[in-house]
N, C-alpha and C positions, 0 to 999 in steps of 0.2 A: 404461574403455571396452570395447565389445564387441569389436571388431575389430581396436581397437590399441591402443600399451600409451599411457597418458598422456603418457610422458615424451615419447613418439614424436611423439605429434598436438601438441602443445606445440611441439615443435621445429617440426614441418611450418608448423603458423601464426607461426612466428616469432618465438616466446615466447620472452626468455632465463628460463635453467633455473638461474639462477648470480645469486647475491647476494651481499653483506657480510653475513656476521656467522654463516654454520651451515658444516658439513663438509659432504663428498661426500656422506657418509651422512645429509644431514638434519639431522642434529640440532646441540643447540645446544653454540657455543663456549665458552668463557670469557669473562664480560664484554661478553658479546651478548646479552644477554635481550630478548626481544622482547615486547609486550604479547601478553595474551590478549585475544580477540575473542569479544564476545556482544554476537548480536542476537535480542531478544525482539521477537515481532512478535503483539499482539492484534487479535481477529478480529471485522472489523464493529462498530468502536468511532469514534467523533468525537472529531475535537481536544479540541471544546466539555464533553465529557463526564469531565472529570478536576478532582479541585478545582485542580488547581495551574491549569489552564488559564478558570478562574471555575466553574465547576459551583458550584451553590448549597447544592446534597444530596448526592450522590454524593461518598463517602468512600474516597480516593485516598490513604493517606497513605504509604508504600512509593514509590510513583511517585513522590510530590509531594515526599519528601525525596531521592530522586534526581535532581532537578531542579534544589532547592535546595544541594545540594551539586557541581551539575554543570553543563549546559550547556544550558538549555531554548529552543528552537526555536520562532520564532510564526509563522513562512513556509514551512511544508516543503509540498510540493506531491505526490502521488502522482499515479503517470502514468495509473493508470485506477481507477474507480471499481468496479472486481471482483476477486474475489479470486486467481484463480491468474493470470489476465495481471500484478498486481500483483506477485507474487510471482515470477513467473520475470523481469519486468523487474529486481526489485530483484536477483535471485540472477547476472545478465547485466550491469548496470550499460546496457538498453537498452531505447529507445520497445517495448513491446508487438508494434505492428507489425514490431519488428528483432526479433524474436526467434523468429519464428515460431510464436507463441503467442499470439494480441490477442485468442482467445474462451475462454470460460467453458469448464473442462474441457480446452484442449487441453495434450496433456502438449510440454514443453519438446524440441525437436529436435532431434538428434542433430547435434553438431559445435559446437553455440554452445559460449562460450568462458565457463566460470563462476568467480568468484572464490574460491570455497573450494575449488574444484580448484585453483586456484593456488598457496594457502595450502599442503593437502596437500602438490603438490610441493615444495614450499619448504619441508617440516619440519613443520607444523602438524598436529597429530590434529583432525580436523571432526568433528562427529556434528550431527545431527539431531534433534530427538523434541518430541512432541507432532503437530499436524496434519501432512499431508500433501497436497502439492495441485499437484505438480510432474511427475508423469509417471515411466518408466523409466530414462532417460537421466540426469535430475538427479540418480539416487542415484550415478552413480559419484564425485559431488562431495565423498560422504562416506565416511568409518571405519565410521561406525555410524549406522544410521538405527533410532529407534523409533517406528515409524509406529501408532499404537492413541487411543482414548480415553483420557482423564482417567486417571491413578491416581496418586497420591502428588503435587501439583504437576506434571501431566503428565509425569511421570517426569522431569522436568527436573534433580533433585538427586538420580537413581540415575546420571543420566547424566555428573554433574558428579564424582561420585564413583567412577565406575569408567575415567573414562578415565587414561592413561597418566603418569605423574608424571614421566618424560623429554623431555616438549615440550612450547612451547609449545601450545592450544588454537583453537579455531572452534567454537561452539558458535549454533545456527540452533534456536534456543525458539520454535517458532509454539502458539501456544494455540490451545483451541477456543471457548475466553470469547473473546467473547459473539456467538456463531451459534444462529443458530436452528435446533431447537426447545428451549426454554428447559429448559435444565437446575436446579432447586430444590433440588439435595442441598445439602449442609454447606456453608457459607462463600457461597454463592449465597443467602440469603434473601430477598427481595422488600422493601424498605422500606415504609412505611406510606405510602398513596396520596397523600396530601397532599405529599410529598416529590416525585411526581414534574413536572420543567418540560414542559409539551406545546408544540413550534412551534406557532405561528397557522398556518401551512399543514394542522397536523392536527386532528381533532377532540378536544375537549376531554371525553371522556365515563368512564365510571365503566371502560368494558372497553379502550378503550385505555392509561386509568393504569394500569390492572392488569398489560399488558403492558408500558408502558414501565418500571415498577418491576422487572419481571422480570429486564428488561435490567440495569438498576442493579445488581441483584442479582449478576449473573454479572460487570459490570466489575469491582466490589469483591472480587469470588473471586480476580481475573486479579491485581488490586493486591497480594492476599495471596501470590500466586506468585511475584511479582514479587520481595518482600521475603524469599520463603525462599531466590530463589536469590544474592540480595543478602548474604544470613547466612550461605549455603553458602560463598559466595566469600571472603567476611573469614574464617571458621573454617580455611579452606584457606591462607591467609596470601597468597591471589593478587588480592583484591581491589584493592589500589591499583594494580596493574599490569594491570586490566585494564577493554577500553575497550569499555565496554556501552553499546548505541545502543536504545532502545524506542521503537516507532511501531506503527502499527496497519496494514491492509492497506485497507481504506478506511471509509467510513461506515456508524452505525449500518443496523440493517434494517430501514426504515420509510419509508414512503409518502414522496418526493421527497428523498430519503438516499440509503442504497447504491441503486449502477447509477445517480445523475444526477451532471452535474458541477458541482453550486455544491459553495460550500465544506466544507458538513456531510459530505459523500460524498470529497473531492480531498482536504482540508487536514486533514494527521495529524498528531497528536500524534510530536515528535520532542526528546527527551532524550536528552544523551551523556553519560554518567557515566565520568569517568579521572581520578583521583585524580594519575595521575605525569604525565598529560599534557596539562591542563586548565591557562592559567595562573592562570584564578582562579574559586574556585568562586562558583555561586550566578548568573552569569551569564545576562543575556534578550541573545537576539539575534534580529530582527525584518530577517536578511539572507534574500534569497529562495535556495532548493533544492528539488532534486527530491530524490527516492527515487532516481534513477539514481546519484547522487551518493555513495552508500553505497557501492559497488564499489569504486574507486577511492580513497576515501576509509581502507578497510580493507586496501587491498594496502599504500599509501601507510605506514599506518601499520606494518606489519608487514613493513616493507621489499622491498617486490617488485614488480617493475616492473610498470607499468601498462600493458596491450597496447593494440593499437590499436582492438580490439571495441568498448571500452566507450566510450559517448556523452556519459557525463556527465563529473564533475571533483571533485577531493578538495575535500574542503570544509577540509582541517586547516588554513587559514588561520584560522580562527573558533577554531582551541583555543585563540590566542595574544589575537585581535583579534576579539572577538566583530561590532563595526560593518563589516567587511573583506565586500566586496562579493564574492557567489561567482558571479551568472550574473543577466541582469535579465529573463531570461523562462523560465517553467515548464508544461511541457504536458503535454496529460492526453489521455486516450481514449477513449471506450464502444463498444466492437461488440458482440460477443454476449452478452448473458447472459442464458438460457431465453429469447428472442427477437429477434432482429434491432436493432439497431441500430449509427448511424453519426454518432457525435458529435465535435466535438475543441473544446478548452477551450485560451487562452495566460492565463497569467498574468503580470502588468506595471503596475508600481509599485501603485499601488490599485484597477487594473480586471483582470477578468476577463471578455473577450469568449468566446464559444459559437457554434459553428457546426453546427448540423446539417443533413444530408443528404436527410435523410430526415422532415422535417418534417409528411407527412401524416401519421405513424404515431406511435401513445399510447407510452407510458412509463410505465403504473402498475404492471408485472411483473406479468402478470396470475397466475403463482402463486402469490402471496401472496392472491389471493382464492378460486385455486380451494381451498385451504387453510384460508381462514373465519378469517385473524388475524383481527384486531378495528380495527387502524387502517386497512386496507383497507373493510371491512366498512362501517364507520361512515360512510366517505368517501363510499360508494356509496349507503346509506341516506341521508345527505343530499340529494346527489344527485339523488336520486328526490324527494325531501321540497322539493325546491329550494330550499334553506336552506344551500346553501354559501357562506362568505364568498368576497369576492375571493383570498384568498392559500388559499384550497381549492380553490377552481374551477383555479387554473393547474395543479394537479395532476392535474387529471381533464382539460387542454386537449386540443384535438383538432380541427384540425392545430394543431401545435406552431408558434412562430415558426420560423424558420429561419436568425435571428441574433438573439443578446439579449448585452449589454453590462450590467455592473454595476459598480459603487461601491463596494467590499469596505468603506470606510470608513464610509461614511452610508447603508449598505445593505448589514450584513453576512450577511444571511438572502438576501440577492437575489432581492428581489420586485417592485421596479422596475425594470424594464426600460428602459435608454437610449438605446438602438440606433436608435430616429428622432429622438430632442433635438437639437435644431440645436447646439447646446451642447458637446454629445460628441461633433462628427462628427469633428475633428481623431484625438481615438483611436480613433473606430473603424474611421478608414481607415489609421491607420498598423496596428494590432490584425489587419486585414483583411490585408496586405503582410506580417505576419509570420507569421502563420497559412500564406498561401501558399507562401512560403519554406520552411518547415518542413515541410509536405507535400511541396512538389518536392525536397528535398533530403535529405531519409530515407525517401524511397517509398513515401510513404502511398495508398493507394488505395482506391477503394469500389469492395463488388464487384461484380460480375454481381447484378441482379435475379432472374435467371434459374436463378443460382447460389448464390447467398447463402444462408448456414447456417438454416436454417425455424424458426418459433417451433414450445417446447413445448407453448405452450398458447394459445386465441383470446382473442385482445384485445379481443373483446367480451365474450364469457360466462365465461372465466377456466378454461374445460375442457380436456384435455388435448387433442394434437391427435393424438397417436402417436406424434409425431417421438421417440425415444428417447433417454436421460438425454445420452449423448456422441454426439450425429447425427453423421452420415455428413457432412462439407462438401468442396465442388466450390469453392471462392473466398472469399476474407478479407482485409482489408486489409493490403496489401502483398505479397500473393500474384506480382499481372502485374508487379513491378517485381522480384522477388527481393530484395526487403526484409531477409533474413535475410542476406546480402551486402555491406550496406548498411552502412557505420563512420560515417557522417556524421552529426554530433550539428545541423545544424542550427543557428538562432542561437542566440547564449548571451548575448552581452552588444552 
């Protein structure tokens, strides 16, 4: 920390500094080994898009044998559909809005309470490498950060190899597979167009296969990273001892994907690989979790107490009892990302209700078109052609509903909308009661109109507006309640 020493601000918050199993000095005892801790986190990828998780094309096979030897997850929920609020929630174990950080760009604020600073105190070497997307303050969470581009496996297995051979590890792999703009080097090729599946929300045309293969391309690079740092860790003799979690930050980047909250954009891919602490490999568990859940879930394991910051809860009942129920509702969030918005998403047994705020305002990110992808593009030349089908037109809708309910089971694209069926009103009024609850009790708030962080670019012509890459913000959710304050996780079960 800048101003005081860790061990210090730990104390101050009321952290114990003192566990079973290391000396004064950190390090480890006799006959206390602790697991090491990796989490790979890829960038702008869907659940849907890995073969273990059905992908038809896309060649997963690294992932999908750590799945198969480990613990694959078909409920994990991420709390927002962007990338660095996801990311400092995950690194925080808290809603976006707790953290002082709920928009695109904002770096993590000083004081919040991170888990691999925990870890550090408690004996563990942390490092870092690959993307960066967490602000000044998150590095003091690390030993070593290597913040750059791609080189060798994102340097993931320079990193693996230079750290300290007297402690336990933490090791925070964020890839840059698969962000846009499409990287084509080595191990990135593009499969052959016929391979790739297009949602019915998108257009089916020659320029969007071309990109969605791009993408293909870049997940199968991430897969091969995956398995070198899988090889690194067996060659090291530390693989069975160590408990590696893979998810993604949120959805693909394409038109009604990343920035919305159905499932394509919220529900990530979530694999635990631990050889000594798994009871049985090869396991599906289809219990619902957030991403908060990883914080705790990694102190847990590596014996250190869990403070009262973090929201969520260890999920290590699942290494024993895959069926072992961890929490029956999961939330999610959208505020800024290059534009304004104010969404929140609960997740509950098979529905997933939406509430937005802000319902006269579009949701296409319009700089994906000042930019000329091609699924944006197409969208709009339809558009124009009026030749959108129904599940293209919701993508272009304007105003937006201002509640939509869905059937994750018999509607896992969610395209039907339930929210007036006389049918559903039972859950969308209880769905409606817990949503509320969950806003008044983690101080969620919408900001000032007045205030509110300005689009980059117009939501009609897709032009930039000036507002610059990290605008200046006056108000964000959870701002007037001191959010950042706020330990209350909210319902869980």
């Amino acid at each position: 920390m800048n101003t005081i020493s860790r061990r210090a601000f730990l104390k101050a918050a009321g952290i114990s500094l003192s566990f079973s199993g290391t000396s004064l000095l950190g390090q480890e005892t006799p006959n206390s080994r602790r697991p090491n801790l990796v989490l790979i986190i890829g960038d702008d990828i869907s659940m849907s898009d890995h073969g273990i998780y059905g992908h038809p094309t896309i060649q997963t096979p690294n992932i999908d044998r750590l799945a198969r030897n480990g613990l694959r997850m078909n409920n994990a929920y991420l709390t927002s559909p962007s990338c660095s609020p996801t990311r400092c929630s995950i690194l925080t174990g808290r809603y976006p809005h707790n953290t002082g950080a709920p928009e695109l760009h904002m770096p993590l604020p000083a004081g919040q309470v991170m888990f691999p600073a925990l870890l550090k105190e408690h004996g563990y070497y942390t490092a870092a490498a690959g993307k960066w997307h967490l602000g000044k303050y998150a590095r003091n969470a690390f030993d070593s950060i290597v913040d750059s581009r791609p080189s060798g496996a994102e340097r993931w297995i320079e990193t693996l190899r230079q750290r300290p051979k007297n402690k336990p590890f933490f090791m925070w792999f964020a890839s840059h597979d698969a962000h846009r703009d499409w990287d084509q080097g080595p191990g990135a090729e593009p499969p052959a167009l016929n391979k790739a599946v297009v949602p019915p929300y998108q257009v089916d045309s020659e320029q969007t296969r071309k990109d969605i293969t791009c993408y293909m391309g870049e997940v199968q690079r991430l897969d091969h990273y995956v398995g070198q740092v899988v090889e690194e860790l067996d060659a090291q003799g530390e693989l069975d001892n160590t408990l590696l979690i893979y998810l993604s930050d949120n959805g693909r980047a394409f038109p009604r994907d990343k920035a919305w909250l159905y499932d394509c954009a919220i529900k990530t891919p979530f694999i635990v690989h631990w050889p000594a602490g798994l009871k049985k490999k090869g396991a599906i568990s289809d219990s619902l979790l957030s991403v908060i859940d990883i914080a705790p879930t990694m102190l847990e394991a590596a014996r250190v107490k869990i403070p009262e910051t973090f929201q969520g809860q260890s999920i290590s009942s699942l290494f024993k009892n895959p069926k072992s129920a961890i929490r029956k509702y999961a939330f999610s969030e959208l505020n800024w990302h290059t534009q304004y918005s104010h969404m929140r998403a609960v997740r509950w047994k098979n529905y997933v209700y939406i509430r937005n705020t802000a319902p006269e305002l579009s949701n296409l990110l319009m700089a994906n078109v000042e930019r000329h992808y091609a699924p944006w593009m197409d969208l709009l030349r339809l558009q124009k052609e009026g030749t959108l089908t129904p599940a293209q037109a919701n993508v272009m809708l304007c105003p937006r509903p201002q509640e939509e309910l869905y059937d994750t089971i018999s509607d896992p694209q969610q395209l039907n909308n339930l929210a007036e069926q006389t049918s559903h009103q039972p859950a969308l009024k209880h769905l409606r009661g817990i949503l509320d609850r969950w806003t008044q009790e983690t101080g969620d708030t919408v900001p000032d109109p007045e205030k509110r962080t300005p689009d980059r670019y117009d939501r009609k012509t897709g032009e930039p507006t000036g507002v610059p890459f990290n605008p200046p913000r006056l108000d964000w959710a959870g701002k007037k309640s001191n959010a950042e304050q706020i330990n209350v996780s909210g319902p869980l079960n």
